[in-house]
C-alpha positions in Angstrom: -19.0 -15.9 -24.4 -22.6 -16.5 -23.0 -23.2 -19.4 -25.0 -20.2 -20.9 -24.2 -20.8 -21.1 -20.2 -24.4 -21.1 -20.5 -24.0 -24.7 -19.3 -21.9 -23.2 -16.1 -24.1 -20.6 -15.1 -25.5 -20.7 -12.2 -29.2 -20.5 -11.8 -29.0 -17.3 -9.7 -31.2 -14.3 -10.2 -28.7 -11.9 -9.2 -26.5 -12.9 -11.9 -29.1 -12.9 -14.1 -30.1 -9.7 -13.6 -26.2 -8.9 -13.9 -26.4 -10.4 -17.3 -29.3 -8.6 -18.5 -28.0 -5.3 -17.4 -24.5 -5.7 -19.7 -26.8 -6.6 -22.2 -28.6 -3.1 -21.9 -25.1 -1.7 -21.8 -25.9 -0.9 -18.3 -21.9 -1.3 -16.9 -22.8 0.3 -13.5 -25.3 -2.1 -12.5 -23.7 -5.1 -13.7 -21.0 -4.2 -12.2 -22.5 -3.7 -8.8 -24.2 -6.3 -9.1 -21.0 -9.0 -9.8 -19.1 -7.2 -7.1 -22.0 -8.6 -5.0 -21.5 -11.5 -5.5 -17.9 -11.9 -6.0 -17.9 -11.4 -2.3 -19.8 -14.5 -1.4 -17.9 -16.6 -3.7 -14.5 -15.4 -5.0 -13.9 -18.8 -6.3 -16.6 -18.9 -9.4 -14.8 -18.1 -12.8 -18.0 -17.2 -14.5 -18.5 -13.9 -12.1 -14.9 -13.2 -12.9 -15.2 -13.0 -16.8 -18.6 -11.6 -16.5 -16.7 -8.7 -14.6 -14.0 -8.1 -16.9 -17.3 -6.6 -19.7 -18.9 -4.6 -16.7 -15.1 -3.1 -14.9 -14.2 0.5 -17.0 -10.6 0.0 -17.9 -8.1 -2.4 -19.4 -6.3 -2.8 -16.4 -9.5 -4.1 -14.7 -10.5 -6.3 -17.0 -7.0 -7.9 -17.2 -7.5 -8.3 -13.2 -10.7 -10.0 -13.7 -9.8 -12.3 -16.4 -6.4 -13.2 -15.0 -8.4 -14.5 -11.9 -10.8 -16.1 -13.6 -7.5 -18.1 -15.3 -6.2 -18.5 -12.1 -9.2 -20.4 -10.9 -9.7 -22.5 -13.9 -6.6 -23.0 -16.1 -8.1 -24.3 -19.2 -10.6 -21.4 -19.5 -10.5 -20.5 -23.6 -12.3 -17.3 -22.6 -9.8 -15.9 -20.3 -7.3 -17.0 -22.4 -8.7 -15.4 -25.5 -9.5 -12.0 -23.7 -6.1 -12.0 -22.3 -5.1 -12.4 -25.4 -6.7 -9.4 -27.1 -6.0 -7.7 -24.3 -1.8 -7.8 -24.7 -1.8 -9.6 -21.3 -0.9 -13.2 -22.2 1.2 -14.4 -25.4 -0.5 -15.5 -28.7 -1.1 -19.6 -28.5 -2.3 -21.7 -31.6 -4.1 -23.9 -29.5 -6.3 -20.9 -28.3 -9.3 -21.1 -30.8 -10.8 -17.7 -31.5 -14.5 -16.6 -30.2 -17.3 -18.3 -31.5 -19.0 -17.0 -34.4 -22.7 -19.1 -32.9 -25.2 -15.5 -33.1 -27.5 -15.4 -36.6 -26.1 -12.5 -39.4 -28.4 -11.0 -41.1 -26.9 -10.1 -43.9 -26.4 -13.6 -45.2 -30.1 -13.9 -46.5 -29.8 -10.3 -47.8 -26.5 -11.5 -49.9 -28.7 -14.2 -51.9 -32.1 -14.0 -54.1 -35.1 -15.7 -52.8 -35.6 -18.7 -55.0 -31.0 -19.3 -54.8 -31.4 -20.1 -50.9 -29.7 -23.2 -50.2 -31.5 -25.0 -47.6 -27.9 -26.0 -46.2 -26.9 -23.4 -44.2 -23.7 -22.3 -42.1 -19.8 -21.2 -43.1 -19.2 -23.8 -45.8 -21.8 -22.1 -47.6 -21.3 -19.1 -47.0 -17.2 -19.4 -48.3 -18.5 -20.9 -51.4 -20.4 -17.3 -52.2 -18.1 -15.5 -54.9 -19.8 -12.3 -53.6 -18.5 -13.3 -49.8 -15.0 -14.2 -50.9 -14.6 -10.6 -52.8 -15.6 -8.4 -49.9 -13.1 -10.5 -47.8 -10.7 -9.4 -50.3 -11.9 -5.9 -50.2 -11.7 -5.8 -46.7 -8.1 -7.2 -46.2 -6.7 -5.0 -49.0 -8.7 -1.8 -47.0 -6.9 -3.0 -43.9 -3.5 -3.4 -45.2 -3.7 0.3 -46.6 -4.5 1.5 -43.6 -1.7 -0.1 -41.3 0.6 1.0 -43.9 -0.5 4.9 -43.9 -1.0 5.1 -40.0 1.5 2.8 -39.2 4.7 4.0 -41.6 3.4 7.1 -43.4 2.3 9.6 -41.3 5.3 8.7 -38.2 7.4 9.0 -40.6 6.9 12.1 -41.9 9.6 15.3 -40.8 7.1 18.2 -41.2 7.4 20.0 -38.1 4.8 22.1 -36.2 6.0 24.2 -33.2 4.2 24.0 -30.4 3.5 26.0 -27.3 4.0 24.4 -23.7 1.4 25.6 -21.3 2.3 26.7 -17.9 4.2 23.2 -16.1 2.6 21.6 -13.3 2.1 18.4 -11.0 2.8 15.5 -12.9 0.2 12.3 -12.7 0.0 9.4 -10.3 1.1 6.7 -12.1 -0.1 3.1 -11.6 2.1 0.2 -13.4 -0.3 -2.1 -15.4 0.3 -4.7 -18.4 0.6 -3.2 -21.9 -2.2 -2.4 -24.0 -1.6 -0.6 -27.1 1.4 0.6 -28.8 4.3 -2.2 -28.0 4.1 -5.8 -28.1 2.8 -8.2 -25.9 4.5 -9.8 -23.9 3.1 -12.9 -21.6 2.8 -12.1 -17.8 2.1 -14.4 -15.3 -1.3 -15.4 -14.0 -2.3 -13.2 -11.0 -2.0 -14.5 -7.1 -2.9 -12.2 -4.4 -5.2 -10.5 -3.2 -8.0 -8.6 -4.0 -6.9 -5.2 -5.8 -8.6 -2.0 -3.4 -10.9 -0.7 -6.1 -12.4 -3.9 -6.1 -13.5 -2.8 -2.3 -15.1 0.9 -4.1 -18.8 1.5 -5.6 -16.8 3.3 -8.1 -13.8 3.7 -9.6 -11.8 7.3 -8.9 -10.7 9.4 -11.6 -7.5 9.1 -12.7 -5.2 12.3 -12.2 -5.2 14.4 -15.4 -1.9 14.6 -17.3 -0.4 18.6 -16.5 1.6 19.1 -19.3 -0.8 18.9 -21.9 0.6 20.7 -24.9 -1.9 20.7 -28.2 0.2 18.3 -30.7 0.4 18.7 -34.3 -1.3 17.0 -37.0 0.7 14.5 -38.1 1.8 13.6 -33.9 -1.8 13.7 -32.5 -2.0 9.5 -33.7 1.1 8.7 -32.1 0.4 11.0 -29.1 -3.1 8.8 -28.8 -0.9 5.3 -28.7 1.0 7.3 -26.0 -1.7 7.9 -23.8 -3.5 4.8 -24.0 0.3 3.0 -22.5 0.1 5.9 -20.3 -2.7 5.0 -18.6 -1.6 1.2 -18.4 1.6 2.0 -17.2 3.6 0.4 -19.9 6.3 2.7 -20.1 8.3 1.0 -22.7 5.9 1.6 -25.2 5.2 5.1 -24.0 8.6 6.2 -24.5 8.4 4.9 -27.8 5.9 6.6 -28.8 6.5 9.6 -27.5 10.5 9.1 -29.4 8.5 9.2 -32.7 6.6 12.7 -31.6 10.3 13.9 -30.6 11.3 13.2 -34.5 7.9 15.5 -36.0 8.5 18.1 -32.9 12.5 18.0 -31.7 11.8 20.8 -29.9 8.8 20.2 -27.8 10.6 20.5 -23.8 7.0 18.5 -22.5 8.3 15.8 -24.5 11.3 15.2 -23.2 9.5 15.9 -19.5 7.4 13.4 -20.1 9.7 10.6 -21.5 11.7 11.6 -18.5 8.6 10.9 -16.1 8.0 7.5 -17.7 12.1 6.4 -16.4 11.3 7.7 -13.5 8.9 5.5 -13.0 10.8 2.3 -14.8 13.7 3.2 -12.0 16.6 4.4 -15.0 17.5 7.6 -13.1 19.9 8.4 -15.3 18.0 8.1 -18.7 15.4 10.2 -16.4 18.1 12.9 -15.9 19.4 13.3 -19.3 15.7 13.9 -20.5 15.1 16.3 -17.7 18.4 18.1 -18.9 17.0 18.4 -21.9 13.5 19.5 -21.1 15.6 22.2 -19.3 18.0 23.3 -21.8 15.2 23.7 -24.4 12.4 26.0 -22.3 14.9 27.0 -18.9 11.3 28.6 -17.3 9.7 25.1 -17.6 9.1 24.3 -13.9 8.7 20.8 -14.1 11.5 19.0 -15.3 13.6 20.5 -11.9 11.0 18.9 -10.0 11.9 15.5 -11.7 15.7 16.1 -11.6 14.9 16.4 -7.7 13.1 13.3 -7.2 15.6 10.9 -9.2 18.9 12.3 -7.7 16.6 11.6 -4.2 15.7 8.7 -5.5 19.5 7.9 -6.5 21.1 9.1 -3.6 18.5 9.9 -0.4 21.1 12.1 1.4 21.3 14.8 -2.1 20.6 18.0 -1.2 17.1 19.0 -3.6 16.7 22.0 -1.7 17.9 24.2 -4.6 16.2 22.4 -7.4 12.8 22.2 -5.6 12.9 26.0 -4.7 14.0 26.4 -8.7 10.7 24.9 -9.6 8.8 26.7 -7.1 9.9 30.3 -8.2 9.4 29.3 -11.5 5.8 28.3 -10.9 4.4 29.4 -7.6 1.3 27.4 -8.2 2.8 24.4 -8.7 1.4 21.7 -6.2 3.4 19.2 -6.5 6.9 21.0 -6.3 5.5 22.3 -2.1 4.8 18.9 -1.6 7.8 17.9 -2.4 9.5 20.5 -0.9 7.9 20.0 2.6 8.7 15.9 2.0 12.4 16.8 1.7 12.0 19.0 4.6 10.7 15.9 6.7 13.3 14.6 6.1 15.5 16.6 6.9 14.1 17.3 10.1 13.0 20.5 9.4 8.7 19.4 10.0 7.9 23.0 11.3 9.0 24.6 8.2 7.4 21.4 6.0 4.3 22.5 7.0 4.2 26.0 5.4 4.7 24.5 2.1 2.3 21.8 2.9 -0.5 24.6 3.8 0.1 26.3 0.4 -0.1 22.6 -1.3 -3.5 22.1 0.4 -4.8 25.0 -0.8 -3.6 24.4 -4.6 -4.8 20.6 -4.1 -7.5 20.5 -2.0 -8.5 16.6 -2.2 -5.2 15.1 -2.5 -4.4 12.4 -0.3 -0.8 12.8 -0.1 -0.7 16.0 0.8 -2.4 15.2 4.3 -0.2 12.2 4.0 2.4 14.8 4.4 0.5 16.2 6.7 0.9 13.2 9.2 4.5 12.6 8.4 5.4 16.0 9.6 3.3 15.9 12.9 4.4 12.5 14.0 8.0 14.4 13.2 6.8 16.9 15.9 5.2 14.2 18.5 2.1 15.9 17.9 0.6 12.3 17.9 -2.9 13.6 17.7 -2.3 15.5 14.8 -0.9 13.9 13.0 -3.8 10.8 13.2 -6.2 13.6 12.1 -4.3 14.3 8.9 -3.8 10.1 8.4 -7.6 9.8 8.5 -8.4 12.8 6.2 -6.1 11.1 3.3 -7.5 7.8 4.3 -11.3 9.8 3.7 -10.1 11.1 0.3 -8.8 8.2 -1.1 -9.1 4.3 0.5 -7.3 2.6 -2.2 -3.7 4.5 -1.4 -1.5 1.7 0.2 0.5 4.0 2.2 -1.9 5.4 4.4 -3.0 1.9 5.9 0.9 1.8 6.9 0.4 5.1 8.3 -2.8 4.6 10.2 -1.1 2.1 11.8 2.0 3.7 13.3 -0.6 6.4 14.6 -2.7 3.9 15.9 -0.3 1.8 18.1 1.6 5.0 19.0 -2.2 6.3 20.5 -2.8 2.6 22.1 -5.4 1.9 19.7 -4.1 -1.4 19.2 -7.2 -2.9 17.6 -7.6 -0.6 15.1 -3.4 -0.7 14.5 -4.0 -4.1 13.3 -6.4 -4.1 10.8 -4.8 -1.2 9.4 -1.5 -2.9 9.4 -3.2 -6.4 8.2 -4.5 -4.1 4.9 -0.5 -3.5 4.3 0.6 -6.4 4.7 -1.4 -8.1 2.4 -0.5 -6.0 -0.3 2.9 -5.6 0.5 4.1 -8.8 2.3 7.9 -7.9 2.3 7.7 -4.9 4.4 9.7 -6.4 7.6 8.7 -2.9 9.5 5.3 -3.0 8.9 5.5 -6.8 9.5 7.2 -6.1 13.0 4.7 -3.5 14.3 1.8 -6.3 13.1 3.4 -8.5 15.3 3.6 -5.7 18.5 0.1 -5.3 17.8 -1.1 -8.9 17.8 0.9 -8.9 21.0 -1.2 -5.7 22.9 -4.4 -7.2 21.9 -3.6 -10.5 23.0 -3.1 -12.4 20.0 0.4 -14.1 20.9 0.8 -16.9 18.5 0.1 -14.8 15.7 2.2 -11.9 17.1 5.3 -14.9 17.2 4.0 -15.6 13.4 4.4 -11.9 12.5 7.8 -11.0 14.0 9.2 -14.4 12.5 8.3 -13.3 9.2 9.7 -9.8 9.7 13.1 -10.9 11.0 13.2 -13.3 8.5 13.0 -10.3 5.8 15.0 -7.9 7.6 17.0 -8.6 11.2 18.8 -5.0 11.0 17.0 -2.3 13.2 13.9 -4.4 14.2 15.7 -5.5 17.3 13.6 -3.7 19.6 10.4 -5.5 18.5 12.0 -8.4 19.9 11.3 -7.4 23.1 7.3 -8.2 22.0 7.9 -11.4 20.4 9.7 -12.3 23.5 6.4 -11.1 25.7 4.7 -12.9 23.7 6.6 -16.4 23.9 6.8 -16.0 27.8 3.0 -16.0 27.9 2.9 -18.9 25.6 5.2 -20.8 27.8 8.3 -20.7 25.6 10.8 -19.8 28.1 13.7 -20.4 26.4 13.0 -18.5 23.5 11.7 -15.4 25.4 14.4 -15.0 27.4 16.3 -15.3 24.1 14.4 -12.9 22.4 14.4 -10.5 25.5 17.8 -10.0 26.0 18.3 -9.2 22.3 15.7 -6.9 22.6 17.4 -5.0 26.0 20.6 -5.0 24.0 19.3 -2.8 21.4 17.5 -0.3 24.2 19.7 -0.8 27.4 18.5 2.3 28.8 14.8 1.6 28.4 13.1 1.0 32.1 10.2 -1.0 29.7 12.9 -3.2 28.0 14.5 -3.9 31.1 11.3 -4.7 32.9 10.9 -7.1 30.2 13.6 -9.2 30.7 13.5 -9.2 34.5 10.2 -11.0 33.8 11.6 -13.3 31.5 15.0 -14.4 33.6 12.0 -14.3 36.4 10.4 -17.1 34.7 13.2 -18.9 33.8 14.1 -19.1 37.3 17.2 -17.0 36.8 16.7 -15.2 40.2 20.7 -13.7 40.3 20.1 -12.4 36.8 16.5 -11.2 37.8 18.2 -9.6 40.8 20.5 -7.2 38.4 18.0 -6.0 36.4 15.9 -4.9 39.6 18.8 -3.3 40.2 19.2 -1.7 36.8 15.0 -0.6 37.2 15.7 1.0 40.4 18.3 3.3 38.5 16.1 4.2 35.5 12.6 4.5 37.3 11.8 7.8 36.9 7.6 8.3 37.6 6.1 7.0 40.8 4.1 4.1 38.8 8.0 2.9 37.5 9.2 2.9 40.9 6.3 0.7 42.3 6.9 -1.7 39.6 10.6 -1.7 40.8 9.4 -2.4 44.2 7.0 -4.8 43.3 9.7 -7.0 41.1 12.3 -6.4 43.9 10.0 -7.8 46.5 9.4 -11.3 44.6 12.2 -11.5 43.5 14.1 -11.3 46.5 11.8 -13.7 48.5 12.9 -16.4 45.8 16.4 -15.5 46.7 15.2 -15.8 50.5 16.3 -12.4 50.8 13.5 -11.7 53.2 14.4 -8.6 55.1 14.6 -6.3 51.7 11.7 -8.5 50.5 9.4 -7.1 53.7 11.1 -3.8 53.3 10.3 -3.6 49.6 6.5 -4.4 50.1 6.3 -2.0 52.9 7.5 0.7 51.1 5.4 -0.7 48.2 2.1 -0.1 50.2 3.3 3.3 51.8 2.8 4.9 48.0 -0.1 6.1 46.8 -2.6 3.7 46.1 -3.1 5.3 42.2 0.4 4.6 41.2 -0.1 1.0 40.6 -2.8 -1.3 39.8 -5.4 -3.2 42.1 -4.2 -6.3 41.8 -0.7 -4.9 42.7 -1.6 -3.8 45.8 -3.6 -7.1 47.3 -0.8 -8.8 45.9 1.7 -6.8 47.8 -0.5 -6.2 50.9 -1.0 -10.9 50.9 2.9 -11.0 50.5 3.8 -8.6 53.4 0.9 -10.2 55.7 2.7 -13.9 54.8 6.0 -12.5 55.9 5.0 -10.4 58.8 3.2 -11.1 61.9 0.4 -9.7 62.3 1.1 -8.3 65.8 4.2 -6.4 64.2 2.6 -4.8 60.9 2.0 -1.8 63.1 6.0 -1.0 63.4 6.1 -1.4 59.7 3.4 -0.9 58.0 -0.5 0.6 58.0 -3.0 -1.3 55.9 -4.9 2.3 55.8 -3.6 3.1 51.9 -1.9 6.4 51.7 -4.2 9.0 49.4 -1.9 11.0 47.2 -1.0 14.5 48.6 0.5 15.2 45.1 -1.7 16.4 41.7 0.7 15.9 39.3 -0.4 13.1 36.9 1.6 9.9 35.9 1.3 7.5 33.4 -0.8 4.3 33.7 1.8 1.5 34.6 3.3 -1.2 32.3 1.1 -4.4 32.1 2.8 -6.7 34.2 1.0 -10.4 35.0 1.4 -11.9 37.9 4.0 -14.9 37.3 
């Protein structure tokens, strides 16, 4: 492979030294090394394939040279490592890797005075010598595939075994096949750049909990198993694991664990009758009423688990997983206060898990305990950067806390990875819009409404904002009034749209919905915006009495209930429409201090039109 771009290489110390390290077997420094420069220029196949040696797993490497095909089409070393790899279909046209290094053992093969000085594979075939070790070696091969391969999974001998005590199951990550089925071709990768690639190092994969000691004739098979396991090619694990069921019919971890692997293919039902299974064989094996409770959730959201998820509890009191659960159903179910017993006790069985503080988050955003709940969102993002969900959770919290800034990067992460999540879409765009960012808000809610209309009607009201500041009148009012609809009893939403029929020069319509703020103000800071609008809007309708009696009344409140620029406004409208010689009848430019201590909310942004 290195002779073959030597020619495209560029003459970069960096990658140099990135080269020399793979050649001392030195994977962490290369690695480091490519990363490095991966992130200057994501666009250079060479880096890419380079990667693929220095990256740990199969899963990596297929990343790496999938991108480097992406990049260059024609490249016969991606193509061959995708190849070996099971990632890409067998192609004739795809030449196999250059044989171009010396072999020693040719010279050794021949006496000193029968050297030929011509020299290469012609030669070489003509060797009688060469030809019958070929031989030797194909015949030794074909042996072997036929023991390992018919033989031994054959066999019917059966070994009990023992199941240890059941326990959380592993995360799962769904990757192309490796060993043990076969390949089948899979598109060349577009999108972004996986998380890990963003970590020094890669984390350690959860261990596998049931881990019963096979027998002898299984532990092959079980090997095969594990290695589609671990790449998330669940056809080929269940397979596998179907040929251990013939040597051990009676092995209840075995049926768990084929049941995990539909589970995660989506077939709830084939999940089910394993889990039955698992359960009809060993009745105290904890986990398989753990799985029975996520696919019927998974089937039918509204099933009440309760009884299966305290099944596998009693069972196993240490089981993680099964209080996690538990306290996730209870979330749901409204229950948060009680969700966070069984989400201390999970905390204290797994210590560093991210999704129990995920949990965590869930339950104290369930309790408005805002703060909280952001705590517990940036302790699983601390533990574990690379789990998606979090980002979507960081940014909830964020907007919810006005931290609008930080809302959107989190949200942008998401979105990248996930770019058919119209929620997460619509709250991208409400951030864009607090920040300022209206054209890419518009961008953002388009997209999610586009996805998903049904119960993202209330972020209209910010892609309407946002097209009133951009000038798009006609679309914000639009926008607004759809957004209204869906809140009608919201003083924000209706403030809203009083700006936009204000803009639109809709002055009667403006007029009701002062009327409708006047009767859903509720703080001090909602009634000055009420008297605010009223007064503008009512010296458009050359109503100028309430106008004059709305901007007195305006500058009689406390001057902390409304913002600066609220109150010269106010204070240059009332002078315009009053004398001055009769302000004193009305009106005292002294402000008022406020006499009261009870605090109030800082107002709703509100331009001056």
């Amino acid at each position: 492979m290195a002779e073959e771009y030597k020619d495209e290489q560029p003459n970069d110390t960096i990658f140099q030294d990135a080269v020399d390290a793979l050649r001392r077997a030195d994977k962490p420094r290369a690695k480091e090394l490519l990363t490095l420069l991966l992130k200057t220029n994501q666009n250079n196949p060479t880096y890419w394939i380079w990667l693929s040696a220095a990256v740990d797993n199969s899963k990596e490497r297929i990343y790496c040279l999938q991108a480097a095909l992406k990049l260059d089409p024609e490249n016969g070393t991606a193509k061959r490592g995708l190849i070996l790899l099971g990632a890409l279909a067998p192609d004739e046209t795809i030449q196999p890797f250059p044989m171009n290094r010396p072999r020693a053992w040719e010279d050794k093969l021949l006496l000193a005075n029968e050297k030929p000085k011509e020299r290469g594979l012609r030669v070489i075939a003509k060797s009688p010598l060469v030809r019958l070790i070929g031989v030797m070696v194909i015949g030794a091969a074909l042996v072997s595939v036929l023991v390992f391969g018919f033989v031994l999974p054959n066999q019917t001998r059966v070994i009990p075994t023992q199941t240890n005590t059941p326990g959380p199951s592993p995360t799962f990550t769904t990757t192309p096949t490796i060993f043990g089925a076969t390949a089948e071709p899979t598109r060349v990768f577009i999108g972004p750049t996986p998380l890990w690639m963003l970590l020094a190092e890669t984390y350690t994969p959860t261990p596998i909990y049931v881990n019963t000691p096979r027998s002898p004739q299984s532990r092959d098979q079980y090997r095969l198993a594990e290695q589609a396991y671990e790449n998330g090619d669940w056809d080929s694990y269940i397979s596998n694991m179907e040929l251990i069921l013939v040597l051990e019919p009676d092995s209840a971890d075995i049926h768990y664990l084929i049941g995990e692997a539909y589970r995660f293919k989506g077939e709830t039902s084939n999940a089910l009758a394993e889990y039955k299974e698992a359960q009809n064989i060993a009745p105290n094996f904890s986990a398989p009423y753990l799985g029975e409770a996520r696919v019927r959730l998974m089937a039918d959201p509204g099933y009440n688990a309760q009884k299966l998820l305290d099944e596998a509890i009693d069972l196993d009191p240490n089981y993680g997983e099964a209080y996690l659960d538990r306290a996730r159903f209870l979330i749901s179910r409204k229950k948060a206060e009680a969700a966070i017993v069984d989400l201390n006790r999970a905390a204290a069985l797994m210590p560093n898990s991210p999704d129990v503080y995920l949990a965590y988050a869930s339950a104290y955003l369930a309790l408005d305990e805002n703060q909280s709940a952001l705590e517990a969102a940036e302790k699983a993002y601390s533990l574990d950067i690379t789990a998606l969900p979090v980002y979507e959770m960081l940014g909830r919290l964020y907007l919810e806390n006005g931290q609008y800034q930080r809302a959107v990067e989190s949200l942008e992460v998401y979105a990248v990875y996930d770019q058919e999540n119209a929620l997460v879409l619509a709250r991208l765009g409400q951030g864009y819009y607090e920040i300022g960012e209206y054209e890419s808000a518009v961008s953002a809610l388009d997209r999610a409404t586009t996805i998903n209309r049904t119960g993202l009607r209330r972020f209209l009201l910010y892609r309407g904002l946002a097209h009133l500041e951009l000038g798009n009148i006609d679309q914000a009012v639009e926008d607004l009034e759809d957004g209204r609809d869906a809140d009608d009893e919201s003083f924000d939403a209706n403030l809203a749209l009083l700006r936009g029929y204000f803009a639109a020069e809709k002055y009667g319509s403006a007029y009701l919905q002062v009327e409708a703020l006047d009767s859903l103000a509720e703080t001090d800071e909602e009634t000055a915006l009420t008297l605010y609008w009223r007064g503008l809007v009512q010296e458009k309708r050359d109503e100028l009495e309430d106008a004059i009696d709305s901007w007195a009344a305006l500058l009689e409140m406390d001057e902390d209930v409304m913002t600066a620029e609220m109150r010269k406004e106010a204070e240059a409208h009332y002078l315009k429409l009053v004398p001055p010689t009769a302000t004193s009848t009305l009106w005292s430019p002294t402000p008022k201090p406020r006499t009261s201590a009870t605090p109030t909310r800082t107002p709703t942004r509100t331009p001056t039109p």
